[in-house]
C-alpha positions in Angstrom: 40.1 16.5 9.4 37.5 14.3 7.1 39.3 11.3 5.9 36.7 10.2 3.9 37.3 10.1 0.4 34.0 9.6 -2.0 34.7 6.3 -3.8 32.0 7.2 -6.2 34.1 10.1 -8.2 35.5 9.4 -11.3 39.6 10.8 -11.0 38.8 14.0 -12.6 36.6 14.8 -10.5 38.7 14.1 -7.4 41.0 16.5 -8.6 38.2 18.9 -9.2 37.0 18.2 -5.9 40.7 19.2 -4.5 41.5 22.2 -6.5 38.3 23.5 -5.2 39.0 22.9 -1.3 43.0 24.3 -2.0 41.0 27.5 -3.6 38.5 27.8 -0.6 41.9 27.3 1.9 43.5 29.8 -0.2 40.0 32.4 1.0 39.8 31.2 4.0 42.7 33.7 4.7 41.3 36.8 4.4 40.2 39.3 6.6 36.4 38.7 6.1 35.5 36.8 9.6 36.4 33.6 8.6 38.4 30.8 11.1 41.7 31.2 8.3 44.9 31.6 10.2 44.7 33.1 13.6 47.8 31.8 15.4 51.1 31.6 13.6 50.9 27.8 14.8 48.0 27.9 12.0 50.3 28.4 9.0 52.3 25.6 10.7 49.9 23.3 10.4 48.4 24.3 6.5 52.3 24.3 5.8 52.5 20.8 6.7 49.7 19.5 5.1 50.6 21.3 1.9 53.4 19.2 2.3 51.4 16.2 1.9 49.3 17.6 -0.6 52.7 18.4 -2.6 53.8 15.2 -2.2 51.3 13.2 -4.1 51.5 15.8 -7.3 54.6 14.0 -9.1 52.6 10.7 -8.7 49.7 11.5 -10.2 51.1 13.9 -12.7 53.3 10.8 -13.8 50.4 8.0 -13.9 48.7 10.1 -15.9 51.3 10.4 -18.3 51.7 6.6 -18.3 48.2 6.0 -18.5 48.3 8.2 -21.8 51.5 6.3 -23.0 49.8 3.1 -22.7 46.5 4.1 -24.2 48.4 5.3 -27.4 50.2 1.9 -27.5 47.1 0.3 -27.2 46.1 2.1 -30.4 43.2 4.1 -28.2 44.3 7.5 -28.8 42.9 8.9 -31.8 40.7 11.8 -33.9 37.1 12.0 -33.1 35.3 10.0 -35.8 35.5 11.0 -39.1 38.5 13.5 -38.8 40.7 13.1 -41.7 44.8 11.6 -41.3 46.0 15.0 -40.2 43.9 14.7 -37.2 45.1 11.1 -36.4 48.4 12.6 -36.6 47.6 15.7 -34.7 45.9 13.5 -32.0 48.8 11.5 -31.6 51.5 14.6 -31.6 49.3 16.2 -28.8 49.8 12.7 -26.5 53.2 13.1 -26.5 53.3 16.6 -26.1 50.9 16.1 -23.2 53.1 13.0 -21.8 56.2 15.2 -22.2 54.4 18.3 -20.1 52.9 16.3 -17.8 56.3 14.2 -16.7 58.1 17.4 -16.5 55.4 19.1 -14.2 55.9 15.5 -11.9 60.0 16.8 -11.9 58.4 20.7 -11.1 56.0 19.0 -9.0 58.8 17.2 -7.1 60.5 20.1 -6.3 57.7 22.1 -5.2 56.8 19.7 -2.5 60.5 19.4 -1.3 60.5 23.0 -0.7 56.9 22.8 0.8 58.9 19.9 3.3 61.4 22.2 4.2 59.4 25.4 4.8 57.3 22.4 7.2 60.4 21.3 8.8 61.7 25.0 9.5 58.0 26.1 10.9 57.5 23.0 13.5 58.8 24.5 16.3 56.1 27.1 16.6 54.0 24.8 18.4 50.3 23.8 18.2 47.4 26.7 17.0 45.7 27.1 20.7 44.2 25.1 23.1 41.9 22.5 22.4 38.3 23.9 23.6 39.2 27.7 24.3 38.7 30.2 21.4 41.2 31.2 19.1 41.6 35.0 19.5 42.9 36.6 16.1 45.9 38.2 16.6 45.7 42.4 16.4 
């Protein structure tokens, strides 16, 4: 597995960057030759690290509902320039909407991951995906 995380992306595009590697595990499971799950031991191990991934939603979800909170007491949440007083009040009804959504899909977040834990937990006995340095043969 690459540890390496790109210090250079901005945090949007991080999050790109990781919605496009869960959608490319998510292919990697069809029937079309690629590696994908071959042993049952391979769902273990994408169950558990689904568990991590899981497990860092309701953090981020939540800073970036406190990083909104504090730009709009800052006074840094606004209408584009020249937009009227409805759009000042628009923009600042859509922050709290968007504050409100975001900390309740940190709570939805939360529970995802704990049932992302368990379905781990309950899955670890079935042991590692094959030896290391013999071929995976898909099962029939």
């Amino acid at each position: 597995m690459n540890s390496h995380v790109p210090v250079n992306l901005s945090t949007a595009e991080l999050t790109a960057e990781a919605a496009e590697l869960v959608r490319s595990a998510a292919l990697s499971t069809g029937p079309d030759g690629r590696p994908g799950l071959v042993h049952p031991a391979d769902a273990v191990e994408t169950v558990a690290a689904l568990a991590g991934l899981t497990a860092r939603l309701p953090e981020l979800l939540d800073q970036l509902a406190s990083f909104l909170s504090s730009e709009q007491a800052a006074g840094r949440i606004g209408p584009q320039r020249g937009a009227g007083d409805d759009a000042a009040h628009d923009a600042l009804r859509a922050a709290r909407d968007a504050r409100e959504q975001l900390y309740e899909a940190g709570r939805t977040a939360a529970l995802l991951a704990e049932s992302v834990a368990s379905a781990a937990t309950v899955l670890a006995p079935l042991g590692a995906a094959h030896q290391p340095g013999k071929p995976a043969a898909p099962h029939a």
